[in-house]
Every structure is written in C-alpha cells, then in structure tokens.
LOLUM-941964 format. One record per residue (C-alpha): residue number from 1; x, y, z. Coordinates in pm, 1 decimal. Each point is the difference from the previous one (the first is absolute). Layout:
! LOLUM-941964
<marmar><resi>NUM</resi><X>X</X><Y>Y</Y><Z>Z</Z></marmar>
...
! end
This chain:
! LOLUM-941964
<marmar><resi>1</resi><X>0.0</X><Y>0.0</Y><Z>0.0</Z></marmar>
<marmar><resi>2</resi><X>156.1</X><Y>350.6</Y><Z>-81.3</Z></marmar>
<marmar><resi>3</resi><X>65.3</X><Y>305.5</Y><Z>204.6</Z></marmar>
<marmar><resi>4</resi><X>-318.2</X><Y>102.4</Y><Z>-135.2</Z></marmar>
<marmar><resi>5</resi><X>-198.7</X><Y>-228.3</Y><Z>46.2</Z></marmar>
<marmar><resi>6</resi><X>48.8</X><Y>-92.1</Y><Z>383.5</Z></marmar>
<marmar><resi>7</resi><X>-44.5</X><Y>413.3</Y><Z>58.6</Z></marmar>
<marmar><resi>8</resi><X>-337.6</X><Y>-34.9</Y><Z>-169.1</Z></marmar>
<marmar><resi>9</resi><X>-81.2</X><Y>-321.1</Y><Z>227.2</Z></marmar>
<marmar><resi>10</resi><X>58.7</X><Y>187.1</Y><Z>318.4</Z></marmar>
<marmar><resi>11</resi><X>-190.8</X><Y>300.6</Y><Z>-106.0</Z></marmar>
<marmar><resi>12</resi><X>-286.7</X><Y>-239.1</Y><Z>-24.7</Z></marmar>
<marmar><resi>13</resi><X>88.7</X><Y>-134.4</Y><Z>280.0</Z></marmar>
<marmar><resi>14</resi><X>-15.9</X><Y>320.6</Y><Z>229.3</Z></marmar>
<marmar><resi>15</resi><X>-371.2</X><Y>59.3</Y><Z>-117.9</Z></marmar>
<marmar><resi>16</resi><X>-150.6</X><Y>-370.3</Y><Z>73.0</Z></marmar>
<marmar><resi>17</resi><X>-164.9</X><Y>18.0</Y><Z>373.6</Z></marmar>
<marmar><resi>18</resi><X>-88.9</X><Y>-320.7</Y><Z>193.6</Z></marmar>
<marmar><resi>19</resi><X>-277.2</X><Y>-23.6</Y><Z>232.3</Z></marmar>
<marmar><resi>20</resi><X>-158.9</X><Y>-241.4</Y><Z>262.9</Z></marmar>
<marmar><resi>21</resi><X>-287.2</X><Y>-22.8</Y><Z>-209.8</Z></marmar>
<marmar><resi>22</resi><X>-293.6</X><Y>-125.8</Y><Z>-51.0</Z></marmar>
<marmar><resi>23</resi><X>52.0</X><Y>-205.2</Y><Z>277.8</Z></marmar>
<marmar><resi>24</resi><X>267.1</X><Y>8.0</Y><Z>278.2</Z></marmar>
<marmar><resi>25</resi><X>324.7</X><Y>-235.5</Y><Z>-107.9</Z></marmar>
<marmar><resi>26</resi><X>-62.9</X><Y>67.1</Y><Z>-411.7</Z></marmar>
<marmar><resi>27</resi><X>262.1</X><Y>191.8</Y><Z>-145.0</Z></marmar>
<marmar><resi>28</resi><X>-168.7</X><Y>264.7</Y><Z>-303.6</Z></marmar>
<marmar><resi>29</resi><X>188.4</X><Y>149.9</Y><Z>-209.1</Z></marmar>
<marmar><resi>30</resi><X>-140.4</X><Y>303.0</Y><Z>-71.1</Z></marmar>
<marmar><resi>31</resi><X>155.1</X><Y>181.4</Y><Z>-353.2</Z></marmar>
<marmar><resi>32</resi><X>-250.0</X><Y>302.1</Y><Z>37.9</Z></marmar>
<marmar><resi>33</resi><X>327.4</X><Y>249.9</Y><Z>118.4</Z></marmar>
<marmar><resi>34</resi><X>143.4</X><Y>-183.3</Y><Z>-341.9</Z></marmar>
<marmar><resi>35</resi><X>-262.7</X><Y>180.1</Y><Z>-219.7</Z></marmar>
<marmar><resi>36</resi><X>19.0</X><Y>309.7</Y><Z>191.0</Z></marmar>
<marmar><resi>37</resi><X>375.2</X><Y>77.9</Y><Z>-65.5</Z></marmar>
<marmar><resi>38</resi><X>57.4</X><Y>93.5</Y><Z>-357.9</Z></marmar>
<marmar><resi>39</resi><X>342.5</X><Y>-167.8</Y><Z>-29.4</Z></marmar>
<marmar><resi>40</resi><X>-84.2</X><Y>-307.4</Y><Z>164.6</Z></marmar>
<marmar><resi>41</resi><X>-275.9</X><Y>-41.4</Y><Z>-259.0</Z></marmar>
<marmar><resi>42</resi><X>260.7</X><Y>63.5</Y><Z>-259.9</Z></marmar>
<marmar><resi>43</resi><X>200.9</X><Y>-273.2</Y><Z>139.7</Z></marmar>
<marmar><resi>44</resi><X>-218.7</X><Y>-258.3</Y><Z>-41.9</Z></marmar>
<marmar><resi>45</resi><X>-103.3</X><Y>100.5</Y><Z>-369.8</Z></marmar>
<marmar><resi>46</resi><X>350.0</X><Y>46.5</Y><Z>-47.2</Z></marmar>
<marmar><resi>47</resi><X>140.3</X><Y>-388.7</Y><Z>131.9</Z></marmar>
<marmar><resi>48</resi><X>-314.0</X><Y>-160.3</Y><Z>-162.0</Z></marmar>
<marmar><resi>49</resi><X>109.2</X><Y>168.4</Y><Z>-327.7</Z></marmar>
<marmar><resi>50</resi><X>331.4</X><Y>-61.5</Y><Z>75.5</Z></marmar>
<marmar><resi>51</resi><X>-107.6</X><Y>-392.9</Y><Z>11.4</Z></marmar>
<marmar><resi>52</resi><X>-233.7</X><Y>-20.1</Y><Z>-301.9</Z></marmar>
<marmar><resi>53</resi><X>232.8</X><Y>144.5</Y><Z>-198.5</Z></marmar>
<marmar><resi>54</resi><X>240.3</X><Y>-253.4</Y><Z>82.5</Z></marmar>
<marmar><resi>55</resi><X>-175.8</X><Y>-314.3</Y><Z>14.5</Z></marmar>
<marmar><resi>56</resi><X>-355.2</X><Y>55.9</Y><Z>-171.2</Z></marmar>
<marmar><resi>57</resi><X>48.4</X><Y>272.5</Y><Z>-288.1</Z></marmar>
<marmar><resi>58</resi><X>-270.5</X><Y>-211.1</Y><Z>-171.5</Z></marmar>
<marmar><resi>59</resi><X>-338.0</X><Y>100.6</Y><Z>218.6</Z></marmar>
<marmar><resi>60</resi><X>-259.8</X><Y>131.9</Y><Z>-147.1</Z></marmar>
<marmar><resi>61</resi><X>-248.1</X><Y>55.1</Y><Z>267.9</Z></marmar>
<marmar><resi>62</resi><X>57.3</X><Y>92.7</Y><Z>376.4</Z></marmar>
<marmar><resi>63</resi><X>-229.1</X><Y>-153.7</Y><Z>265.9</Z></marmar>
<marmar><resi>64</resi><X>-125.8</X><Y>192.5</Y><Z>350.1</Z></marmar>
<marmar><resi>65</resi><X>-150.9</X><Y>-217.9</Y><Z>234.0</Z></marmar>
<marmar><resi>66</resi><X>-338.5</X><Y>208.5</Y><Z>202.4</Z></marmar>
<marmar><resi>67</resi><X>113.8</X><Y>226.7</Y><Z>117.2</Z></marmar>
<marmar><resi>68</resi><X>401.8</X><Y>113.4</Y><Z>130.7</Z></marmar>
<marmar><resi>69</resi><X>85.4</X><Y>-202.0</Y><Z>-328.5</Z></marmar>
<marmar><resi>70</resi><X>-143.4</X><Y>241.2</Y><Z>-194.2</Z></marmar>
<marmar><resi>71</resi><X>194.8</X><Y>283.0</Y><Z>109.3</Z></marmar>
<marmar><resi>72</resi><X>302.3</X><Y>-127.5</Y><Z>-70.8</Z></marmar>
<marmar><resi>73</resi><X>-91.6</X><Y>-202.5</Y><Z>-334.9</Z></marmar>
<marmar><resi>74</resi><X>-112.4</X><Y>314.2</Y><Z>-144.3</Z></marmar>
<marmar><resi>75</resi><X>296.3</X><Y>224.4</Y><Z>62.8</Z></marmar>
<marmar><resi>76</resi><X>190.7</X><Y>-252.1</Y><Z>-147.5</Z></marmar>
<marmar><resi>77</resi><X>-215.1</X><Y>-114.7</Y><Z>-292.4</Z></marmar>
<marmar><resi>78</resi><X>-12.0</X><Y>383.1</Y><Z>-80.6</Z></marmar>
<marmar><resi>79</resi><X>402.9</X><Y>6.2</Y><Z>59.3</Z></marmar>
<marmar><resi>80</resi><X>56.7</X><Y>-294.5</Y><Z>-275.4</Z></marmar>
<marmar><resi>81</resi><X>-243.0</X><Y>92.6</Y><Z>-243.7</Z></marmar>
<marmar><resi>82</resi><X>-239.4</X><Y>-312.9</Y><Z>69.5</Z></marmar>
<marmar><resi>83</resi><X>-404.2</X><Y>-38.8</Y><Z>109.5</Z></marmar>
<marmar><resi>84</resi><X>-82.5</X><Y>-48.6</Y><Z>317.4</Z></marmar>
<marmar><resi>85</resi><X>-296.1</X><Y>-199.7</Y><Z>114.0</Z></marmar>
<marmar><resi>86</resi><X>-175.2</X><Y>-92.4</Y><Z>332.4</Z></marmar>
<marmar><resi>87</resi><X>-71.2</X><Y>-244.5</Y><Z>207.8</Z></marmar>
<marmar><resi>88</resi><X>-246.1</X><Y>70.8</Y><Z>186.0</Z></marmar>
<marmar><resi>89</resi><X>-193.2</X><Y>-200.4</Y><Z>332.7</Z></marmar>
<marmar><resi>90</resi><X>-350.5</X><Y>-130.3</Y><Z>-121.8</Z></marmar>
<marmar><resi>91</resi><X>-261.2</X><Y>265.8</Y><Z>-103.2</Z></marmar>
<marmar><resi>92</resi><X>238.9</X><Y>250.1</Y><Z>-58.8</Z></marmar>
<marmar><resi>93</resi><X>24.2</X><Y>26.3</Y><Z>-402.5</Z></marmar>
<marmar><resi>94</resi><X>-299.6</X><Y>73.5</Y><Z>-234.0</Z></marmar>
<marmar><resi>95</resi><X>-88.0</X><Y>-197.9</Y><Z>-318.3</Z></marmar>
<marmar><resi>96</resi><X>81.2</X><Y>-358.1</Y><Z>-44.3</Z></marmar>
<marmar><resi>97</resi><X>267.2</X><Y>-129.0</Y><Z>244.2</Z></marmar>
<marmar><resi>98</resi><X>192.8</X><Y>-369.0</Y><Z>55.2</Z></marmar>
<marmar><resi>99</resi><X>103.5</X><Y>-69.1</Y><Z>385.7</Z></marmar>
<marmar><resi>100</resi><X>130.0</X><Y>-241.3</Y><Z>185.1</Z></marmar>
<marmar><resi>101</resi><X>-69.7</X><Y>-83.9</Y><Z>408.8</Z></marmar>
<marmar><resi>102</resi><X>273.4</X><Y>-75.3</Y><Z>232.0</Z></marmar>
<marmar><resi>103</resi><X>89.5</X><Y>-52.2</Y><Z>346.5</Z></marmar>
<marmar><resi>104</resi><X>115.5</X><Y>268.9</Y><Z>246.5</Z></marmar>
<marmar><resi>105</resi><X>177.1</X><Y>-65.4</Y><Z>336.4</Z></marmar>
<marmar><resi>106</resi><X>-350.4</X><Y>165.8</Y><Z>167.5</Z></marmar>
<marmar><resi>107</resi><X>-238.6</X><Y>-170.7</Y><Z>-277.9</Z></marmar>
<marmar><resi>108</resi><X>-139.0</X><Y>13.0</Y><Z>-362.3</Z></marmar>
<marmar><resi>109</resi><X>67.3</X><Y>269.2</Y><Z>-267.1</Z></marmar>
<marmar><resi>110</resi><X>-80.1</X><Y>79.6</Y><Z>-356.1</Z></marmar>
<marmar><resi>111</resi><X>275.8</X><Y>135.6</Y><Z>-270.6</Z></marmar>
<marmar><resi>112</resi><X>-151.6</X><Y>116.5</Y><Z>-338.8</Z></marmar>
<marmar><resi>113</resi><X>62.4</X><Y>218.8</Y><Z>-282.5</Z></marmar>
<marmar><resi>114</resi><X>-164.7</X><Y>100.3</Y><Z>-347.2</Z></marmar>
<marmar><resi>115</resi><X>-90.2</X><Y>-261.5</Y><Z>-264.7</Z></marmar>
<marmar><resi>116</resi><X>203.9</X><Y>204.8</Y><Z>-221.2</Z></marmar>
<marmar><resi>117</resi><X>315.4</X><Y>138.7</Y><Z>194.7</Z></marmar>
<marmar><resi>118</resi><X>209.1</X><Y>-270.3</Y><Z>-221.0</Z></marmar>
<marmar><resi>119</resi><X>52.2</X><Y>116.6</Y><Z>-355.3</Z></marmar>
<marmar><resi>120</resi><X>141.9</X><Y>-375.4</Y><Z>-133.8</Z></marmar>
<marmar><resi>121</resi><X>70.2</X><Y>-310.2</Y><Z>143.4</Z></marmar>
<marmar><resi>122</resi><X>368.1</X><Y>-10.8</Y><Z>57.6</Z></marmar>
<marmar><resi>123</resi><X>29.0</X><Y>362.8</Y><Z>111.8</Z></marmar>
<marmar><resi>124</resi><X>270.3</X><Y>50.3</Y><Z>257.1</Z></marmar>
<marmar><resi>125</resi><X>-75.9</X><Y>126.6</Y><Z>326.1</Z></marmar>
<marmar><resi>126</resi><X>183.6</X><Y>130.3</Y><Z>327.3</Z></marmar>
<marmar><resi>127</resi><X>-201.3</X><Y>-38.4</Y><Z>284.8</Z></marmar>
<marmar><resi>128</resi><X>39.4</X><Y>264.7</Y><Z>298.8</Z></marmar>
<marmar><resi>129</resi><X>-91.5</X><Y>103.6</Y><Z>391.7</Z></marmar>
<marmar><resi>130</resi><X>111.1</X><Y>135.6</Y><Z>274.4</Z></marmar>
<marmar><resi>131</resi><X>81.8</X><Y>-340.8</Y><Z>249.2</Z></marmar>
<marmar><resi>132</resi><X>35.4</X><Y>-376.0</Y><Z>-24.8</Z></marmar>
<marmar><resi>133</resi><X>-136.7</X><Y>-182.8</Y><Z>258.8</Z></marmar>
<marmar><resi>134</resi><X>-149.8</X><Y>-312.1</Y><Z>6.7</Z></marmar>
<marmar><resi>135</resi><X>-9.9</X><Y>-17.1</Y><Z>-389.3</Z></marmar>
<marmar><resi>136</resi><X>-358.9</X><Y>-69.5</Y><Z>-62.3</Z></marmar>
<marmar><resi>137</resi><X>-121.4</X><Y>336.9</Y><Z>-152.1</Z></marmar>
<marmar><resi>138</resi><X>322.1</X><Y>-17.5</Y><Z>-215.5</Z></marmar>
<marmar><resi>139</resi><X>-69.8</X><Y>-363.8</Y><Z>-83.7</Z></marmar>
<marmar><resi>140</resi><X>-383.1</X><Y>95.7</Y><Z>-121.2</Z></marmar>
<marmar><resi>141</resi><X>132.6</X><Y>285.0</Y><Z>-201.5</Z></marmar>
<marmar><resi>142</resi><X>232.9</X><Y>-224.4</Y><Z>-182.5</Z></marmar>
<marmar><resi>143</resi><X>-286.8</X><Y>-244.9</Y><Z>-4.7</Z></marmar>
<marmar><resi>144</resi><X>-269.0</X><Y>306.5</Y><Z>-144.8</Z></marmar>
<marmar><resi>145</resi><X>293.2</X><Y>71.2</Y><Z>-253.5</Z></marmar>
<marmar><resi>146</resi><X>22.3</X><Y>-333.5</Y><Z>-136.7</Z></marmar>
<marmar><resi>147</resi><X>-394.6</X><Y>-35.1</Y><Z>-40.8</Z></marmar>
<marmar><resi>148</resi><X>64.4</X><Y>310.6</Y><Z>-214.5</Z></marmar>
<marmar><resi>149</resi><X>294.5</X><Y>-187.0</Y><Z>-239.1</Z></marmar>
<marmar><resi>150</resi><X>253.7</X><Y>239.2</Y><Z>104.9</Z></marmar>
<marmar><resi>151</resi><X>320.3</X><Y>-103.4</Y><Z>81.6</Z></marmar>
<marmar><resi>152</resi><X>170.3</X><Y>93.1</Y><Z>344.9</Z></marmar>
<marmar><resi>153</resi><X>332.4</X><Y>118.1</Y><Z>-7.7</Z></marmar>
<marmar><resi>154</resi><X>45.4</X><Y>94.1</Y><Z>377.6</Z></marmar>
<marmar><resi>155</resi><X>-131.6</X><Y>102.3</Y><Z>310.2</Z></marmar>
<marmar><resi>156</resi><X>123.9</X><Y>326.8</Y><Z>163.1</Z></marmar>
<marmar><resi>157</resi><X>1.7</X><Y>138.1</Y><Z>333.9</Z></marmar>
<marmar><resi>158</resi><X>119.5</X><Y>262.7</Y><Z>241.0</Z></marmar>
<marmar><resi>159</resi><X>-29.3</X><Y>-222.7</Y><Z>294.9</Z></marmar>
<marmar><resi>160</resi><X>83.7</X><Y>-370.2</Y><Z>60.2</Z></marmar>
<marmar><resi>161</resi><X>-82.2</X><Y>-104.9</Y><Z>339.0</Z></marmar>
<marmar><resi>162</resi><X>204.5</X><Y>-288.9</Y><Z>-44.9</Z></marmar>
<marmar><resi>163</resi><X>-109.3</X><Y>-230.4</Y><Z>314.9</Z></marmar>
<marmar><resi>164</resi><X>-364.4</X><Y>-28.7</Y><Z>-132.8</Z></marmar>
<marmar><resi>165</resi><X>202.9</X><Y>-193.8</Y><Z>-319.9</Z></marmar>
<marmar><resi>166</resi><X>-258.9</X><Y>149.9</Y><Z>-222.8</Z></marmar>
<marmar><resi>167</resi><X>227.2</X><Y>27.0</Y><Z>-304.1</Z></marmar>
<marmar><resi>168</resi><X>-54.0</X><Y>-460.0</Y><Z>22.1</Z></marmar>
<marmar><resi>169</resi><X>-379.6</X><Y>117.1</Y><Z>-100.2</Z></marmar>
<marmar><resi>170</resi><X>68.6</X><Y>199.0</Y><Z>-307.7</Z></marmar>
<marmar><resi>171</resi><X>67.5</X><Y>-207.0</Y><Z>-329.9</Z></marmar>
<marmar><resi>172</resi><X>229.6</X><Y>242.7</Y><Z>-126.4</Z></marmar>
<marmar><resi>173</resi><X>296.5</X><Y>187.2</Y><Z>41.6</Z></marmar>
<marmar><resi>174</resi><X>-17.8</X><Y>217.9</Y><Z>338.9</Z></marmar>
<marmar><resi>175</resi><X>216.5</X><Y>332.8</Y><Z>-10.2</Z></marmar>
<marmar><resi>176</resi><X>-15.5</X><Y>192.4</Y><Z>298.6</Z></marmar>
<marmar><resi>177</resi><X>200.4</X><Y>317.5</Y><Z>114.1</Z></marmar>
<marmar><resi>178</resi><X>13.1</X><Y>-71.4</Y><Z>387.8</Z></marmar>
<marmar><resi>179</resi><X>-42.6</X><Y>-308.1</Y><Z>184.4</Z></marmar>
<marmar><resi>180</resi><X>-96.3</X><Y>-56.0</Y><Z>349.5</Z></marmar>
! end
C-alpha cells in the first residue's frame, strides 16, 4: 500500500465512531462523521476508484445497497463515468421489481430492485455499502443480481467487521478499506 494510500485509510479512520448500540455489548460502527467531513468522503471515492481502476476497469454498472450504499455508489458511479442503480428493502421502488428474501441476525428481510435496472445479461456490476457484517444482505444482493443476468465483479465496503466472518457469505470477491 503507498504513502498515499495508508494517509487516506486513517483519514477514514478518524471519522468512523463506535457505539454501544443498539444493545449494550454490540459494537456499531457508525460512518455518519464519515459523510460529514468533506475529505473523508473524498477518501473513500478516492481508494474505491483507486481499486476499480486497478482490478475491475471493465464495470459497467455500480450497485448501492438501501440505503448508506447508495451514497457512496453514486459518488463513485458519477466519479467513473458508470450508472448507478439501487437496491432497495421491499416496497421501496415503483414499477415492476424482482427481490429476493433473506435472513437477518434479528429476522426476515426483503432485497429488491426494478425489473429493468439490468440493461443485458452479462452486464458487469460492482456491488457497494457502507459495512460487512454477517454477509446476508450482501449475499441477497449478489443473489438479486444474478436473477437479473448480470455478472458480479466484486463486493465493496468501507467497513469489514471481520469477527462476524461475513465476507464467507458473499459469493464474490470482498474488498474492504478497514477491517475490524
């Protein structure tokens, strides 16, 4: 990793809060001072760039998952010249939609996005949010993706909270800026 690089990591680093929260013993990281700051913002557009450009020069569309996902997804679908599209949680998207249901930690959820959001099957797609967990949001997203023919290149995030071994869930490549 360059000079560069590692100064950009512990910007990002200085702006991610943890909190005893929601319930006494869980760890959140919280990337809200993140999107506040300007250059931390720039950071993360700026490393996920950095990466794409090295390793997936070929994606065509960028993926947010509902709803931190689409901040950064857009800034950096607008930053290499590529559509963005959402995923959004069930009821969420007009017109015709495809979902898929998966399994949270606290119970049952819904991941869906429009009929349409795929121009051709084959399309190459980045896949982006804020934190990996457990891996099952990620793991439906890939999942939604696949229903739609497009083809998964990677799945990126700010946070890896390494200990929950949610990047074992996700059926593709798992890039994340800073682990836990």
């Amino acid at each position: 990793m360059s000079d560069t690089q590692e100064s950009k990591i512990d910007l990002v680093k200085r702006y991610l809060r943890s909190y005893d929260w929601p319930a006494k013993g869980i760890v959140f990281r919280d990337i809200s001072p993140l999107l506040k700051e300007p250059a931390a913002l720039a950071a993360v557009i700026d490393l996920f760039e950095e990466y794409v450009n090295r390793h997936h020069r070929e994606v065509e569309l960028i993926a947010g998952v509902d709803a931190r996902g689409f901040v950064f997804g857009a800034v950096l679908a607008q930053r290499l010249g590529k559509g963005f599209l959402m995923l959004r949680k069930k009821g969420k998207l007009p017109g015709p939609t495809m979902s898929v249901s998966y399994t949270l930690e606290y119970g049952q959820a819904e991941l869906e996005v429009q009929a349409d959001a795929v121009d051709h099957p084959g399309q190459k797609v980045l896949i982006i949010d804020d934190i990996l967990a457990t891996g099952g949001t990620m793991a439906a997203a890939c999942e939604l993706m696949a229903k739609q023919q497009a083809e998964v290149l990677a799945c990126l995030f700010v946070v890896e909270l390494k200990d929950l071994n949610g990047a074992q869930k996700v059926p593709r490549t798992v890039y994340s800026l800073i682990q836990y």
